[in-house]
N, C-alpha and C positions, 0 to 999 in steps of 0.2 A: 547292768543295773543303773536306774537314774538315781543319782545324789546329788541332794539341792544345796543351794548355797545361800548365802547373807553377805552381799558385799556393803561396806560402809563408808562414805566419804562423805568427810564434816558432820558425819555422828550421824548420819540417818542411811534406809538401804536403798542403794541407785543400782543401774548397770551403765557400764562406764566402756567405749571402745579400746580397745587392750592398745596399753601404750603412749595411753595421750594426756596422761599424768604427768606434766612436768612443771613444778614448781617455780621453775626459770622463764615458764611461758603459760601463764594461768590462761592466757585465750586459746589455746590450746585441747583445752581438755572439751572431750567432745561425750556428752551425757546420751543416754537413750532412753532413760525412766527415772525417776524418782517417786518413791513410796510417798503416802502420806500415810501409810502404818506404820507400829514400830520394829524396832529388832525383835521383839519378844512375839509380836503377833506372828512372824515368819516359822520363827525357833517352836511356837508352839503349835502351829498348823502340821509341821515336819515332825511332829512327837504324836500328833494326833493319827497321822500317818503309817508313825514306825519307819520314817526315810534314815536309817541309821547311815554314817560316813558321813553326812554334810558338811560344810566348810563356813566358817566366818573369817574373810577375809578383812583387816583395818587397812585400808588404800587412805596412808598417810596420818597423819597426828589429828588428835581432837574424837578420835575414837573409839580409845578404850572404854567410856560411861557405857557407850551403845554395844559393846563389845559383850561386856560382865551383865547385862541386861538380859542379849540371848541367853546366854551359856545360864543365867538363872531361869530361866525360862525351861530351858531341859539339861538339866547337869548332867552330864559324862554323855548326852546324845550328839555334842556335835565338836569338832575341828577346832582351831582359832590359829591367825597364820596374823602376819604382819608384824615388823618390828620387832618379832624375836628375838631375844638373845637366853645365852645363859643363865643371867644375873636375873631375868624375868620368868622365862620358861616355866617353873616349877611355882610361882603364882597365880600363873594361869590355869595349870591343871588345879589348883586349888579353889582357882574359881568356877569350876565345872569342865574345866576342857578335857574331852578324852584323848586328844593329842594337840601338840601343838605340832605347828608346820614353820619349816625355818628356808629359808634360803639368802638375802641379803648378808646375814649373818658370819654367816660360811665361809663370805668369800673375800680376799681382801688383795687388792691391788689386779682384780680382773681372775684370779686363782685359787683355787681351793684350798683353805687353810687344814690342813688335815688334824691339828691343835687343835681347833677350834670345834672342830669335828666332834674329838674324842672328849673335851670337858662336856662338851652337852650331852652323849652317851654315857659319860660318870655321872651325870648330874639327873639328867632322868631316865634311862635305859633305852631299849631297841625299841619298847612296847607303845611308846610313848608318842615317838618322835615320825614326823611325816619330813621327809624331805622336796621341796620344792624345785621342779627342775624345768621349767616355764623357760620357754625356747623360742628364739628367731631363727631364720633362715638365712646363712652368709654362705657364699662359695658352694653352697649344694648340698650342707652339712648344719645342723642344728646346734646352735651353741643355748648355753645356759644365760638368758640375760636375769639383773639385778636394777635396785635403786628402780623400785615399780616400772621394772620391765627395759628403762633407759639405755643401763650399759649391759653392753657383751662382755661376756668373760671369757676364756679362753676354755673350757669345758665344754667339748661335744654331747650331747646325747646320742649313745654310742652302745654297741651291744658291751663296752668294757667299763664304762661309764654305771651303766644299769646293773652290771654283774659288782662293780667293786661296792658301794654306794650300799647295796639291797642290804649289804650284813650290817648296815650303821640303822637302819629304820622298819615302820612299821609297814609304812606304803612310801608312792611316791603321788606328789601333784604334780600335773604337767600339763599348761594352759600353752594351747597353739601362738603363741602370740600375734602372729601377721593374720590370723582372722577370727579373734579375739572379741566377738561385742558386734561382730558383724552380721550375724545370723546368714550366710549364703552359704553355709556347709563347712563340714570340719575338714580337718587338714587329715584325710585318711589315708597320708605315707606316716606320717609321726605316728599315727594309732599303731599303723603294721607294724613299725621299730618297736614301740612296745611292745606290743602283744609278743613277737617274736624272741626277744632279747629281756625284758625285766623279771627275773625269778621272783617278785613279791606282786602283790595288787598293785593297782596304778588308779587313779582317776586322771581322765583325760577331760580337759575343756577349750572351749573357740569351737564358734562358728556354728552349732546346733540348731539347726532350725527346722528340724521336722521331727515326728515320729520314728522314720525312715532311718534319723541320724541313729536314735537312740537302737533301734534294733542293729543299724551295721555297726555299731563300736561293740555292741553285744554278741556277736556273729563272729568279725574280725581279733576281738578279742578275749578269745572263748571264755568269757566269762568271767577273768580275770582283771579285763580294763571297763572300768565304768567311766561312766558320760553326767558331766554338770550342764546342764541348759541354762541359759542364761536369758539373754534378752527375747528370744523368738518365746519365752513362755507367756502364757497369758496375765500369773500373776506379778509379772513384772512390766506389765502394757504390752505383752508379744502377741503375736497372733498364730503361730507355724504351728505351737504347741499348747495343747491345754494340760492343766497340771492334772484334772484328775485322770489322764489317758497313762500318763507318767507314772502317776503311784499303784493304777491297774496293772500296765507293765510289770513291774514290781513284782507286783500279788500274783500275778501269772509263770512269771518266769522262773520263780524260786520258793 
């Protein structure tokens, strides 16, 4: 299944090559579109739709305005990830989100806080909560990076990873990071680890850039891992993909 997204950086929607977020190095950051519509036009194309699962990701501060826009735009129809924490989380869903999505959060000193873990399932349930497991490539093995993608943590994505994890959430996100914004094709060994190993739904993202994608992540992962298109869409200035082939997909397949 195709599920669209709303990424946000400095309060409007771009698509951004995964990773080149660093605060430390603003020339750095390398853009591939920016909207001149708002979050809301996006949030309510996607309700007009019926593209249910979508995601609003805040890639850094100055975001939340743009953030509570969509989610008013279609309450309880979409995601909201960024910045999470405990002390916010249940905010958000009060602002329309039907889950929020957490990873920076989680993890502290490169490791998974398993604390931290468990006050955000006391605080809003399994139902609620999307866990983020957005992955680089080191030594042949997937680790979980953090701090918009920057630092590695020591968390493999792993078939034991997928299997412990699945009892704390509702799904999991999990953006390719190394080809991320790139549109030349997804990273379809990280789809297979899915597909084969996550007992819950997944959305997978990076690298999308055809039609073609969106059927093998459909194929490969029977059903259970969905695909976010990103920059190769049309309404994001792409050309690989046009949105209404994406939302037929949809209508056809299920």
């Amino acid at each position: 299944m195709f599920r669209p997204c709303i990424d946000l950086h400095d309060g409007r929607v771009k698509q951004i090559v995964g990773g080149s977020i660093d605060d430390s190095q603003p020339d750095s950051l390398r853009t591939n579109f920016v909207s001149e519509k708002s979050p809301a036009w996006f949030a309510e194309l996607y309700r007009s739709d019926n593209l249910t699962g979508g995601h609003i990701i805040k890639l850094g501060q100055g975001n939340d305005e743009a953030a509570r826009e969509a989610l008013a735009a279609w309450p309880g129809g979409m995601q909201v990830g960024g910045g999470i924490t405990v002390e916010n989380a249940g905010k958000w869903i009060d602002a329309g989100a039907s889950h929020v999505i957490v990873t920076s959060w989680l993890f502290r000193d490169g490791q998974l806080d398993e604390g931290r873990l468990g006050q955000l399932g006391q605080a809003l349930g399994q139902a609620q909560l999307i866990i983020d497991l957005s992955c680089r490539k080191q030594d042949g093995e997937y680790f979980v990076v953090t701090d918009r993608w920057q630092t590695f943590t020591d968390l493999r994505v792993n078939a034991d990873t997928l299997g412990k994890l699945a009892g704390h959430c509702d799904e999991f996100l999990i953006h390719g990071v190394d080809v991320e914004g790139l549109s030349q094709g997804i990273d379809e060994a990280l789809v297979q680890l899915i597909a084969e190993h996550s007992p819950i739904p997944a959305t997978y993202a990076g690298g999308a850039k055809s039609m073609e994608d969106l059927k093998r992540v459909t194929m490969v992962g029977k059903k259970r891992v969905h695909l976010t298109i990103g920059s190769a869409l049309d309404i994001f200035g792409g050309s690989g993909v046009r949105y209404e082939d994406a939302v037929a997909f949809n209508q056809n397949s299920y």
